[in-house]
Each structure stands twice: as structure tokens, then as C-alpha cells.
C-alpha positions in Angstrom: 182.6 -5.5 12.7 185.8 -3.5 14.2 185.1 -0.4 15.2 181.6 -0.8 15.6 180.1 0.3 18.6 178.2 -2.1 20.7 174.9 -0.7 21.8 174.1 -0.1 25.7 173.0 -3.8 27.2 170.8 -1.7 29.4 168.2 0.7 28.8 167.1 3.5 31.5 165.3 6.2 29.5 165.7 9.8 31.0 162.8 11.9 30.7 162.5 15.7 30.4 160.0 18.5 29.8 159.2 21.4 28.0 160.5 25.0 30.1 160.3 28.6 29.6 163.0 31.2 29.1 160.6 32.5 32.6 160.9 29.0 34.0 157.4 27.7 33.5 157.3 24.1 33.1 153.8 23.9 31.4 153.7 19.9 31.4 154.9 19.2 34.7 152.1 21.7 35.6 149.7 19.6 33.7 150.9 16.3 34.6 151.2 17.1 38.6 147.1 18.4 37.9 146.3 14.8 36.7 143.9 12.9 38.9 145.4 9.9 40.7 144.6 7.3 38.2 145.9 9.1 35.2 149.1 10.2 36.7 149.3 6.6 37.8 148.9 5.2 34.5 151.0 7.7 32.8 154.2 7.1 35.3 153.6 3.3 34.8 153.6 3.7 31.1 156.7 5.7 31.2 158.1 2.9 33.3 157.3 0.5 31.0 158.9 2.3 28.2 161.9 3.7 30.1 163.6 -0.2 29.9 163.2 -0.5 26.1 165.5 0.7 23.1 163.0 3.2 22.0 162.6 0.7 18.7 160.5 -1.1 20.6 158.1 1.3 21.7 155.0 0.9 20.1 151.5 1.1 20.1 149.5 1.3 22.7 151.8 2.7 24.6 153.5 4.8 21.9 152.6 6.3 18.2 155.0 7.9 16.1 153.3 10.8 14.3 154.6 13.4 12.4 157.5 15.8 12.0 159.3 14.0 14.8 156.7 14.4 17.0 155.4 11.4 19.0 153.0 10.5 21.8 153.2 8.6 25.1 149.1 7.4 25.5 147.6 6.4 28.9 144.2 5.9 29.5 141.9 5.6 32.9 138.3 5.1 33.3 137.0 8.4 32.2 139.6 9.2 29.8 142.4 9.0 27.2 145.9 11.4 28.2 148.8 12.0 25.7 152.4 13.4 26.1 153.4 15.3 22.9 157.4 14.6 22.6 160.4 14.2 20.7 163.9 12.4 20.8 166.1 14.9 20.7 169.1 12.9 19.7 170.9 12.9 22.9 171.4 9.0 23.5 168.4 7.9 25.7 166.6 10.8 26.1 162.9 11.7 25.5 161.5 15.0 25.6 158.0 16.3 26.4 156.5 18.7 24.9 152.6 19.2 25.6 150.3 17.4 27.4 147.0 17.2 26.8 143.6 15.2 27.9 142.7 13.8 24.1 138.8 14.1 23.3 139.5 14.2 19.4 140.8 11.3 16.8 143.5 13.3 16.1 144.5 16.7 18.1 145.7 18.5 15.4 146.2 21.9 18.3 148.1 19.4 21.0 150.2 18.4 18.3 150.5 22.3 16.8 151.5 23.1 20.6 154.1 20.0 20.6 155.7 21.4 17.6 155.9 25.0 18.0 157.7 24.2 21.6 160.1 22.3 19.8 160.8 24.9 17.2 161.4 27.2 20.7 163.5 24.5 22.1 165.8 24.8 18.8 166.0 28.2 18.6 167.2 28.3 22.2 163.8 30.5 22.9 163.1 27.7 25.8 165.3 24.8 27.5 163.8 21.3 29.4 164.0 20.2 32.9 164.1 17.0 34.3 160.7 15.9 34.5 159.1 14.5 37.6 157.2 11.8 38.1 156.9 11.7 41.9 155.6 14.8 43.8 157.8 16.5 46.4 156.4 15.8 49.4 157.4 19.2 50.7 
């Protein structure tokens, strides 16, 4: 069709997080707190998902929910982690919002968490950061 845009032959995902007006960065904070195996599985997962048009993320790895809120889902051992986030419309770009360890079928307060930062994010009451996978070694 002319005029049509072709879409991107590659993917590369860019990740961000949740921040503060006061520059806390609550799920870095929570991410970088992970024990090795569920940081590990959580940076692999985002990986994984960072090569795909985002139509193709899916379950297990991914769940839509609700009011535009979604969930990244890694898993070790001993547990089940979740990334609250959102796509916030900016052309391959995924936003987290909360993180959370999940020990409930459905975490109705990490989602209310997820949500309420968005509504901050959208009345420019908070902004993201690039979100780190890799500690500084510093």
C-alpha cells in the first residue's frame, strides 16, 4: 500500500522505570534487592522479550491485565516476581511501574501501585529513567 509505513525489521525494546519528582527510583531499588536467581531470571526474561514486536509477547513471560497495565513474570525456586508496566506509546518502549514478589492469584495492591504511578507519570507528578539491568560495579 503507498504510503504505508513499513514496520522496524528489528526489534530492541528499551526499558524504563518508574521515578520520583525527588528522584527515587522505587523499582530499580527493588529489582537491584532481588536475590541472584530472580534478578537472573527477570533480566533474561526481559531479554527474551526485548527482540519481539510486543504482539508477540505472551504468557508465561507476559500477561496483559487491565487498564493498560501489564506484567513481566519470572519465577526461581522459591518464588514467583512480577514487573507492573505499561507501553507508553513511544515506539518500542516499555515502562515499569512496581515490582513486586507475587504470593497472591491476583495482587490486586501491586497492580493498585502500578496504576496510581501511571496516573503520576501522566500528570507529570513523576518521570522514568532508564532502567538497569546490570549493577554498576562502582
Amino acid at each position: 500500500m503507498a504510503g504505508a509505513k513499513a514496520p522496524p525489521k528489528t526489534w530492541k525494546w528499551r526499558f524504563l522505570g518508574f521515578e520520583t519528582l525527588a528522584g527515587n527510583q522505587p523499582v530499580q531499588e527493588w529489582f537491584d534487592a532481588l536475590a541472584d536467581d530472580a534478578r537472573d531470571d527477570l533480566t533474561d526474561t526481559c531479554g527474551d522479550l526485548q527482540v519481539l514486536p510486543n504482539h508477540l509477547w505472551r504468557r508465561p513471560k507476559f500477561d496483559q491485565l487491565e487498564d493498560e497495565i501489564s506484567e513481566i513474570r519470572g519465577w526461581t525456586s522459591s518464588e514467583e516476581v512480577r514487573i507492573y508496566g505499561y507501553f507508553p506509546g513511544k515506539e518500542q518502549t516499555y515502562t515499569f511501574l512496581n515490582g513486586n514478589s507475587k504470593k497472591v492469584g491476583n495482587d490486586k495492591h501491586g497492580k493498585r501501585i502500578a496504576k496510581d504511578r501511571l496516573k503520576l507519570i501522566r500528570r507529570n507528578e513523576a518521570r522514568t529513567h532508564e532502567f538497569k539491568f546490570l549493577r554498576d560495579s562502582s
